[in-house]
N, C-alpha and C positions, 0 to 999 in steps of 0.2 A: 586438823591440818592435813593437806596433804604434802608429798613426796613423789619425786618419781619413782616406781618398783616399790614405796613400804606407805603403810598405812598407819598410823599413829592413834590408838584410844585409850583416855588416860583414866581410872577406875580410881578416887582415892577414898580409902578406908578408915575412921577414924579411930584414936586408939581407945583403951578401955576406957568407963566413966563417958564415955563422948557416945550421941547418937552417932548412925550410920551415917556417911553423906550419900548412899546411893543404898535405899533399903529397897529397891525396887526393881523389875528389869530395865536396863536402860540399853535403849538401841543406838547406835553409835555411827555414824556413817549417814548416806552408802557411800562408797570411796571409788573413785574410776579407777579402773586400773588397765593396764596398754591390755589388746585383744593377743596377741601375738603368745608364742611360748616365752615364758621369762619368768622372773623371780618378784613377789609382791610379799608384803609382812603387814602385820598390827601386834602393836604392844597395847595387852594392857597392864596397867603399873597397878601394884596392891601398896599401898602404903601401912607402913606400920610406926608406932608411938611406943616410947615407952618400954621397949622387952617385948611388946604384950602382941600375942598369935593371932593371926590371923592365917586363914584357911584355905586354898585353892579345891572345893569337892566337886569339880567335873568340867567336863568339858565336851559342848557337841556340836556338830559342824553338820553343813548339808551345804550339797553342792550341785547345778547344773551344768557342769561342765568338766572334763578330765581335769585332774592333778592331782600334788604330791604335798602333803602337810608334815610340815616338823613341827614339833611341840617343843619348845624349849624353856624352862626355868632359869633365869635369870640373876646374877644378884649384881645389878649394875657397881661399875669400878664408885670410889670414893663412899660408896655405902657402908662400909665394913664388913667384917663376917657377920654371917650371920647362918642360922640353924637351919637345915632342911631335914622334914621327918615325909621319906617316901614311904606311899601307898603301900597297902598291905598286900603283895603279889606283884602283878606286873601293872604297870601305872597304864590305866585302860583309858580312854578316851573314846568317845561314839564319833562315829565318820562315817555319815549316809553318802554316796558318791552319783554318778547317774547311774539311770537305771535301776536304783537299789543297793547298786554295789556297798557293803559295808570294806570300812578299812581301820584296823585296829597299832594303836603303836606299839612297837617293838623296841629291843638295844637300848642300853647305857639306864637298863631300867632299877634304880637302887629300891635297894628291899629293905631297908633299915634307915633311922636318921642318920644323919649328918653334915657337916660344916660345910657348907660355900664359902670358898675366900674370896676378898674381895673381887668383883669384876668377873666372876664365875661363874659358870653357868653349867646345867644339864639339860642334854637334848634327847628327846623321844623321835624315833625314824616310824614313818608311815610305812605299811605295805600292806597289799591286798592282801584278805584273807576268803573265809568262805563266808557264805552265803549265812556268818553266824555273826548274832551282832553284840559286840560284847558289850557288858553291864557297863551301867555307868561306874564309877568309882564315889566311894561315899565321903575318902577322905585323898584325895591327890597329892597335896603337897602345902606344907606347913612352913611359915616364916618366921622366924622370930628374930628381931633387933632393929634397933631404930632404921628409920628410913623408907625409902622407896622399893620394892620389889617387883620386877617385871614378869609377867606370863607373855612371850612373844611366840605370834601365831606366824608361820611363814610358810606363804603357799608360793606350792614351783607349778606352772600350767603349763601343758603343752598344745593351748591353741582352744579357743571358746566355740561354739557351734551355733549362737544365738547373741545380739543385744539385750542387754537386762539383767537383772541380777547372777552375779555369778557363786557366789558364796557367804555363808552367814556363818560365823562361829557363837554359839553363847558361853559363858564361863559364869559358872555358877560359884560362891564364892562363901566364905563365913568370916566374921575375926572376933576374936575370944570370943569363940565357942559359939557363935551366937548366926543365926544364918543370918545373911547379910540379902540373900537376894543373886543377882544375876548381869552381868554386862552384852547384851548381842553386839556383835561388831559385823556390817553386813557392807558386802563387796560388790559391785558391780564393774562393767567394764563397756567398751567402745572397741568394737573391731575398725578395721578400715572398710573404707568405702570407693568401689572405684567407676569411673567412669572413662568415657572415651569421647573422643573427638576427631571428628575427619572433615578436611577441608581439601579444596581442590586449588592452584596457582592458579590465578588469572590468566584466563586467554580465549581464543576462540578453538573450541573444537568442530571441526570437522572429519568426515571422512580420512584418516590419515594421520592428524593431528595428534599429537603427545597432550597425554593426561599426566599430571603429577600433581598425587596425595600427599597429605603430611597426616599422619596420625600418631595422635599422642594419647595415653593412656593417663589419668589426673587420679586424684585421691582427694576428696571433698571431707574427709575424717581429720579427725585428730591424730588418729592411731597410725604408722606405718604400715606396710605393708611388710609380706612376711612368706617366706616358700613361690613358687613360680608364677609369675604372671603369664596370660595367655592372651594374644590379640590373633583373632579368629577374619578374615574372611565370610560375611556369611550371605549365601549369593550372592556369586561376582556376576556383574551384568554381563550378558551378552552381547550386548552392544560393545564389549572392551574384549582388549587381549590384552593382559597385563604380560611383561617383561622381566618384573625386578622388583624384587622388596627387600630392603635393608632398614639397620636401622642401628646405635652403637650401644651395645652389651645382647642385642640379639642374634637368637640364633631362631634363622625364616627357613620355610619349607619354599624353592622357588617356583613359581613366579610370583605366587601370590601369599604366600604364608600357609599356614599359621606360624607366631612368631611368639617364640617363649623368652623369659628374662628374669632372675635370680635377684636380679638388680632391686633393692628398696625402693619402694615410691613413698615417698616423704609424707608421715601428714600435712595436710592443707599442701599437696605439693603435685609434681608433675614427672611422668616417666620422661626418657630421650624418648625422641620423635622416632616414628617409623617414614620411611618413604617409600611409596608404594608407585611405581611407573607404570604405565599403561596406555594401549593405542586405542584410537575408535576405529571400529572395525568401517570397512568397504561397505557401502550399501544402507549405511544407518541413513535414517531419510532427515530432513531436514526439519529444525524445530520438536526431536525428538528429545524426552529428559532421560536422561540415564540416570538412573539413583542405585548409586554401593552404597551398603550396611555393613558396617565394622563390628563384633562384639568382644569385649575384653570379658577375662573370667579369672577364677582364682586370688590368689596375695594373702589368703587364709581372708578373704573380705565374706559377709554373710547375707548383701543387700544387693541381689538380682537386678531389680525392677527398672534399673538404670544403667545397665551396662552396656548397650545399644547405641550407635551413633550414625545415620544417615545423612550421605553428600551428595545431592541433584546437581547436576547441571546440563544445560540444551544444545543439542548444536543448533552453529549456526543457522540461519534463515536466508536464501539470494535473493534480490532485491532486483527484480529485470525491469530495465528502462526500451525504449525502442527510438529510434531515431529515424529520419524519412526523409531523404532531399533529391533534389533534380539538377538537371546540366539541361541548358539550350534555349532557342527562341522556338516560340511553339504558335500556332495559327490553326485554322482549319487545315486538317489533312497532314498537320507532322508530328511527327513522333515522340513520344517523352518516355524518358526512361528513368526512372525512379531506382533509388539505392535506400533499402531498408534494411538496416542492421539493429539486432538485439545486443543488447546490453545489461551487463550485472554491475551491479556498484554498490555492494557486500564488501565490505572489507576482506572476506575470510571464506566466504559460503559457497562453494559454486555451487549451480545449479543443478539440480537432480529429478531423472524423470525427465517425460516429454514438453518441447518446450513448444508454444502455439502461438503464430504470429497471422492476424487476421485482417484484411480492409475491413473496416467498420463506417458502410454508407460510402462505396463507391460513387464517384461523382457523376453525374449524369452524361456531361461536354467530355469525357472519355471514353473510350471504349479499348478497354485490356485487352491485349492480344497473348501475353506471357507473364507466366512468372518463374522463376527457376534460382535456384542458389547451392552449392554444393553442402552436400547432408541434408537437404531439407527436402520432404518429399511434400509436392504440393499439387490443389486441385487448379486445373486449369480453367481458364486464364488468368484468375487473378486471389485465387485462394479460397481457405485458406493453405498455411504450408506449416507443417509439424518436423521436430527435431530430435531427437534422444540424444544429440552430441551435448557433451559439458560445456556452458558457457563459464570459463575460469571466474574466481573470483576477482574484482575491480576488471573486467575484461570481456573481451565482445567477442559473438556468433562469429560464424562465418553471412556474409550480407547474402541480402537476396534482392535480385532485378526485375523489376515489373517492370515491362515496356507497355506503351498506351497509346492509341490515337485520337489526337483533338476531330472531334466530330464535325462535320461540315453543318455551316451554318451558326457556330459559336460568334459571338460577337466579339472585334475587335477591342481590350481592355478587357473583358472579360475574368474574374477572378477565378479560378478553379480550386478549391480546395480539398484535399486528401488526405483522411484518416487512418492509419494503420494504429491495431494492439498488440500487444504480446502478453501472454498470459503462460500457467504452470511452470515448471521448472523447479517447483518447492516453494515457489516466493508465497509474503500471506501479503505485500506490502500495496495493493490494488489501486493508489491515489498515483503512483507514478507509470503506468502500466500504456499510456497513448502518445503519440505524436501525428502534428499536424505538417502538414508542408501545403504549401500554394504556389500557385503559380499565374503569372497577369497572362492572356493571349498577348501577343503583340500585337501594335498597332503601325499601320501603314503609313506611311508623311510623304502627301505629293506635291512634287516641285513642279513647273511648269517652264517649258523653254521653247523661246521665240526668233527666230531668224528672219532674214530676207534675202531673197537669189542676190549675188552678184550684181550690181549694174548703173546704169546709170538714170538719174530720176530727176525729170523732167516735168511739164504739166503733160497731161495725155499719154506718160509713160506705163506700162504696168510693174506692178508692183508683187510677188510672188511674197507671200510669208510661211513658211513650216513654224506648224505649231507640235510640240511633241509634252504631253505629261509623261515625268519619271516618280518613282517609284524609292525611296533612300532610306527607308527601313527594309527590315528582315521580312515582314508580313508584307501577303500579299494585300492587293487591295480588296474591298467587298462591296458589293452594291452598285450601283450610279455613280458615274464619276463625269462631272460638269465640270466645259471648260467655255468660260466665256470671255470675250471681248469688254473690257472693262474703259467706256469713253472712247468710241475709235474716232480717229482722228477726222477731223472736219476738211484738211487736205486731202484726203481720199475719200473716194467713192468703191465698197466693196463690190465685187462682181460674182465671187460665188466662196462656199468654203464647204470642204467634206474632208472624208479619210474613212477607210475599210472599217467596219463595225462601228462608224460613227454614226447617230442621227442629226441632222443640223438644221437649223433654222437660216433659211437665205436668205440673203447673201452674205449675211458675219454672224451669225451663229444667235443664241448660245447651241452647243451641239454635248449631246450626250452618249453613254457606253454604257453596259454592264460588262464589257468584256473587264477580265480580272487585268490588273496591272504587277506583276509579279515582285517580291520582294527584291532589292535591289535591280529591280529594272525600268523597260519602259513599257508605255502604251503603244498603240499605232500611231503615228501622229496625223493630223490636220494637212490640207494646205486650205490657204488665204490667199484667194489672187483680187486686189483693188487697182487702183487704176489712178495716178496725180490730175489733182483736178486742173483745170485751166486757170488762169490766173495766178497761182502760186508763184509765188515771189520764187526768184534763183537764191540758193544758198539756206534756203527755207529746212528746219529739222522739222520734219513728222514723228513725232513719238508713239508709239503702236503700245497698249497694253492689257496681257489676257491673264484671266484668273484662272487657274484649277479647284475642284473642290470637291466633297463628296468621299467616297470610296472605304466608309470605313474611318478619315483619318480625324485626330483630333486637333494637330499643330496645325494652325491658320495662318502661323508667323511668315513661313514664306511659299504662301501659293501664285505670289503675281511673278512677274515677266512685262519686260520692257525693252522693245526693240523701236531703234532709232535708226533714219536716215533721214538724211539731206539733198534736196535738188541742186542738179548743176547749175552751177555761174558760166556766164561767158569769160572768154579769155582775150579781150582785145588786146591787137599789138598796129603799129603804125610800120610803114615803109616810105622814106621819101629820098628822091632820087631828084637830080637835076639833068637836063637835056644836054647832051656831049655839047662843047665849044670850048672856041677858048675864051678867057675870058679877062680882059683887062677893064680900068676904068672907064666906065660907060656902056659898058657892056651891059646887055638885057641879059637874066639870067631864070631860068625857065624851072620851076620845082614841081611836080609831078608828086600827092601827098595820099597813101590808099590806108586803110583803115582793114584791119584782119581780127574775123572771128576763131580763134584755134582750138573752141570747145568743142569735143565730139557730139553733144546734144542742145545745149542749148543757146539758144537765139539769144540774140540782144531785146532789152525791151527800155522800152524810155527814151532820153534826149541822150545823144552822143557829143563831144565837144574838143574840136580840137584848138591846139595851141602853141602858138609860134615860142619856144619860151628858151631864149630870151633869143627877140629878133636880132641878130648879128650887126655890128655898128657901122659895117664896112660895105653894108647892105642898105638900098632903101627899096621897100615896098609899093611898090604900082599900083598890082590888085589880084586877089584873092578869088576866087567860086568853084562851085561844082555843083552836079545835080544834085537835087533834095538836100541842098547845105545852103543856110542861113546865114552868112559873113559877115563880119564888120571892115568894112576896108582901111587901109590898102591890104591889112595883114591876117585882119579876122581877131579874136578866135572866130572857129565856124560850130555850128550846130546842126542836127540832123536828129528826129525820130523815126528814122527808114533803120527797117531791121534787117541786122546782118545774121544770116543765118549759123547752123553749127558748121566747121571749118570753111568760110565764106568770107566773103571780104566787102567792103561796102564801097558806094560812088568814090573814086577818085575825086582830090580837090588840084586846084593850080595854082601856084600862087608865081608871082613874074615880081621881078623884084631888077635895079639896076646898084653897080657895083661904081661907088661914088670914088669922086677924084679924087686922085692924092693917097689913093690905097695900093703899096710898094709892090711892087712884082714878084714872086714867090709866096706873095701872102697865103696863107689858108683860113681860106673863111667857113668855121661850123655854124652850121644851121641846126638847131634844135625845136623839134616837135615833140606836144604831147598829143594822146586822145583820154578821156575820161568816160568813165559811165557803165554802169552795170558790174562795177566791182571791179575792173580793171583795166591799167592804162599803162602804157608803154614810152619810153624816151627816145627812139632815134637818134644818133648823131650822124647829121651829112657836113664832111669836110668839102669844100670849095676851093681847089687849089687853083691859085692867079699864075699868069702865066706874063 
């Protein structure tokens, strides 16, 4: 069985008449015992029967490791007395020790028999002697009376040097008389074991960043630990500057240790932590591992090979993105100015080292005139351009501006697309390293706008039209630009059409340009002179309309134009007037009837028609005529196709009419006329006052 600190082997003896129960040696154990200095024992018990002797004749120990042996003779309590007859001299015992050492027991050494009372005991003390090894003893120590009698071996160590055996005692033995044989009792033991461990708190380190260790020193043994522990530093990186190291029952050398502690570490158990602080130095490059080794030492532990513990960890790595855009409408000939900024989108990392931002596959429809951005030195005109400033982490360059010109001759719509990279800076992250930007040329939209002078439009009139294409995008126009006559009207007959850098087809075109038409502007314009044909009705609309096309544009939605006018109408009005008299019943009464054209241009054309309406009742009609007028008598109406020209007046009619009996005196008699024809007609009223 075991004990903590004592070791138990139990020898029993049979008494006289009875075989031995152990006529042999018998090895007993091995018994662990704590590695540490401390106190460990083994009993062995000689039992006796009967009165009848039994004999303790030697005792010899050998030992690997320092310590201190008591020899003590026993007579456990509730045994009784019982006889002790000491060795002849001084009670010898052999004690090989390391290295040779012999060690002999001394004191409380009796030289004659006598009584142990009960629960009594005598103890032999060890101490070095020389280098002489004293005799075994032939007769040690003698029992006699019933019971149990103990020989207890009890060793004091002050700390083992090895795993594995650490002491063997034999106890050579007799009873009555009779040699009985031998018991070994053999000891072994378990030092502690330590280890260490070191780990770093989660974070990103970079340049600047706080490092913080925790090291803990463990004991993977059974055994305690025992005398000073030692946690070493063993090359602190260069990459760090340590600050601080603590830890509670240590005392640290600072910043970094060594760090000693008194404090037991538990078997199967664990020291307090240490905490170890520390910076990353300035300059450590990016995705570099730093690796500290901690070693612990000491605790009276005896197993090296594991006392070592190693913590890597990288800095961070920046992560550059690049981004690329533009402002403005761009055409042959105008200018683009591009904003290219670098970017990091590293949590943690900035950028280290030169950073390089390159066009990759300049476009051809450009041509770079600059590029520049501050801190960035670049090859002109359009790169690349290099930087050594830090791009922060999650955070951008300072940008850079490539200005460029659209080349002449680029096609309107036009895609242009631009590449820019960025490269170094410490990044390894190469899939997000480009950016694209494009840009469409713009495209020209021509409108087309059509007028006519002023005037008045007749048949045989001229007719005057400005034709003018404009321009309502940003781009200018490109190429050919065709403006044609789209169905000209059958009321007109063209007479000629041109304009400054126009080609035309005579006399109404289509006519053509390459002159440019400038972005939001116009062309030269056209003119259009035709001519109203004869015959066209008065009041008549001539709708005129021309297309634009060409130049570049792709909106077709509105290139037409449509210009309208209308020929004049005559404007007839009538006048009728009666012949001075006076005029009572029976009176001849004389009307004088003229027809007026008050259109400034044109004529009357067709039948003209006048008419009495309504002939007055107080009135009777005679007879009616005039030149080139067709009447119905006495009153008409009259008709007429004689043309009255523009502000013109046509044949007077007469109409003679008498003023019947029996109409009162004061009467006033109206006479009303019309005339009709050619879209307008007039009412006179002539009063006839009676007298």
């Amino acid at each position: 069985m075991r004990r903590i600190g004592t070791v138990l082997a139990v020898l029993a003896i049979t008494a006289a008449g009875c075989s031995l129960a152990a006529a042999a040696t018998v090895t007993v154990g091995p018994y662990t015992v704590p590695a540490q200095a401390g106190t460990f024992s083994a009993n062995v018990n000689v039992q006796q029967f009967n009165q009848s002797l039994g004999t303790l004749t030697g005792i010899h120990i050998s030992s690997t490791a320092n310590f201190v042996v008591n020899f003590t003779i026993q007579n456990p309590a509730g045994n009784g007395p019982a006889v002790y007859s000491g060795a002849n001299g001084a009670g010898a015992v052999d004690v090989t020790g390391p290295a040779g050492l012999d060690i002999f027991l001394t004191g409380n050494t009796p030289n004659q028999a006598g009584n142990l009372a009960d629960g009594q005991s005598i103890t032999y003390n060890s101490q070095p002697a020389s280098d002489t090894e004293t005799a075994d003893p032939t007769d040690f120590g003698d029992f006699s009376g019933d019971g149990t009698h103990t020989v207890q071996l009890t060793f004091t160590s002050d700390g083992f040097g090895a795993t594995g055996a650490c002491c063997t005692a034999n106890l050579q033995y007799s009873a009555n008389g009779t040699s009985g044989g031998s018991v070994t009792v053999t000891y072994t033991y378990t030092p502690p074991d330590l280890t260490i461990s070191k780990t770093h708190a989660a974070g990103t380190f970079a340049p600047g960043s706080t490092v913080t260790y925790t090291i803990t020193p463990n004991n993977i043994s059974s055994a305690s630990s025992a005398g000073t522990v030692t946690v070493t530093e063993t090359g602190f990186p260069a990459q760090l500057t340590a600050t601080s190291i603590s830890g509670a029952g240590w005392t640290c050398t600072q910043p970094k240790g060594p760090c000693t502690s008194n404090a037991v570490i538990p078997g199967n158990g664990s020291g307090t932590p240490i905490t170890l602080v520390a910076t990353v130095n300035a300059g450590v490059a990016p995705n570099t591992t730093i690796t500290n080794t901690v070693t612990v030492g000491g605790g009276n532990e005896v197993n090296l090979a594991n006392d070592t513990a190693t913590d890597s960890l990288t800095t961070p790595i920046p992560d550059l993105t690049i981004s690329k855009t533009h402002a403005g409408t761009f055409f042959p000939g105008s200018a683009v100015t591009f904003t290219i900024t670098a970017n990091n989108i590293a949590p943690a990392a900035p950028s280290f080292g030169m950073v390089t931002v390159t066009e990759t596959g300049f476009p051809a429809q450009l041509t770079a005139t600059s590029i520049s951005g501050a801190g960035w030195t670049c090859t002109q005109p359009q790169g690349p351009c290099t930087s050594n400033a830090v791009i922060a982490a999650s955070g951008s360059g300072t940008p850079l501006t490539l200005v460029a010109t659209v080349n002449a001759g680029v096609t309107p719509g036009t895609t242009i697309t631009n590449t820019v990279t960025v490269g170094g800076g410490g990044e390894t992250n190469l899939a997000n390293d480009t950016a694209t930007d494009s840009l469409i040329t713009a495209i020209p939209d021509l409108t087309i706008s059509k007028t006519h002078a002023a005037g008045t439009f007749v048949p045989g009139s001229t007719v005057t039209f400005t034709i003018t294409p404009n321009n309502i995008a940003a781009a200018p126009s490109t190429g050919t630009v065709s403006v044609t006559e789209t169905g000209f009207p059958a009321q007109l007959t063209a007479a000629s059409i041109g304009g400054a850098g126009w080609t035309c087809t005579q006399p109404q075109g289509p006519c053509t340009s390459n002159a440019v038409i400038p972005g939001n502007g116009s062309g030269t314009s056209l003119t259009l002179v035709a001519t109203v044909n004869a015959g066209v009705t008065p009041g008549t609309t001539i709708t005129n309309t021309v297309t634009v096309g060409g130049g570049g544009e792709t909106n077709l939605a509105n290139d037409t134009a449509t210009d309208s006018l209308t020929t004049q109408v005559p404007d007839l009005t009538i006048s009728k007037t009666h012949a001075a008299g006076t005029f009572n019943p029976g009176s001849t009464v004389t009307y004088t009837i003229t027809p007026h054209n008050i259109a400034t241009a044109a004529s009357t054309s067709g039948s003209i028609t006048m008419t009495e309406t309504p002939f007055p009742a107080q009135l009777t009609a005679t007879s009616i005529s005039g030149a080139g007028w067709a009447c119905t008598q006495p009153q008409g109406p009259c008709t007429t196709n004689a043309v009255i020209g523009p502000a013109g007046s046509g044949n007077p009619i007469t109409l003679v009419a008498t003023i019947n009996a029996g109409v009162a005196a004061a009467t006033t008699i109206t006479n009303n006329v019309t005339i009709g024809g050619d879209r307008r007609r007039t009412l006179p009223t002539i009063p006839l006052p009676m007298r």
